[in-house]
Each structure stands twice: as C-alpha cells, then as structure tokens.
C-alpha angles and dihedrals in degrees: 000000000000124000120246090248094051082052093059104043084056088060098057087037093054093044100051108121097235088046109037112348085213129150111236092250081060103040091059099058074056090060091066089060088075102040072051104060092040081066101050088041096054086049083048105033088049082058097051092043092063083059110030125051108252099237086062093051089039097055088045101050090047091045086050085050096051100053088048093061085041087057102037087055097039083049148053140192123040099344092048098058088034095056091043080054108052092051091088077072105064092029089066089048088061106055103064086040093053090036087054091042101054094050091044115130093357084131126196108355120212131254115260102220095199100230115224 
C-alpha cells in the first residue's frame, strides 16, 4: 500500500488550486482511491500473469505508468489528479512482475548449515 508520506504529498497535490481545487479534508478521501486501484490491479494483474510472461506485463504497466505521470504533469483539473491516481494501478502490476523475474532461473539454492 502507500506510504504515509506519499499520502501526504497527494493531498497538497490534490488540493492545489490548478489540479484539484480541494480542500485538504477532500483531498484526502481522494487518496483511497489509490490504495483502491492497486487492489483491483494485483486480482487482474494475477490473472494476466497466468497468460502473459511477466517481462511483457511488466514493460506495459511501467510504460502506462509512465504516460500517466507524463499526463498528469503536461495537464491540470480533473485528468491531472485522476491519472496521478491510477498509477497505483499499474505500480501494484510491477512488483510481482519484477519479484518473479528476478528469481527466475536461481535454481536449487544450498542448504545454510548455521555454524556454532
């Protein structure tokens, strides 16, 4: 889930005036929505995942991330705060990508024999 500090810089950026235009108290019901997506992405994403290779959902979900912190910067209003928002959504498709990818193909680990 989101850290407590990426909590709080949504709220200021929600409640700028050219983004927003919230008041702190409302920008903050804002901030669930992406403790929200990240839920629904990791139940869809673990579907994908059983058909698609993980490199190739991986490289889409950080491109689509990438163009939604493109948009959110190159925009304001409404579209800015929501595509800041629904990158939670593609954030949460990247870790278990990123987690399966890196132990790929380790192979049988050894045995640590604590020494005493």
């Amino acid at each position: 889930m989101l850290e407590v500090s990426i909590g709080s810089f949504l709220i200021n950026y929600f409640s700028q005036p050219n983004i927003g235009n919230l008041l702190e108290k409302e920008a903050a019901k804002y901030v669930h929505f992406t403790g929200a997506a990240p839920w629904s992405a990791r139940f869809l994403g673990s579907a994908i995942l059983q058909k698609v290779r993980s490199g190739t959902v991986l490289g889409i979900a950080a491109l689509a991330a990438c163009a939604l912190v493109l948009t959110s910067m190159l925009s304001v209003g409404q579209v800015a705060m929501w595509s800041i928002i629904l990158v939670g959504f593609f954030n949460s498709v990247m870790f278990p990508s990123i987690f399966t990818l890196g132990i790929a193909e380790l192979g049988r680990l050894p045995v640590m024999v604590p020494a005493y």
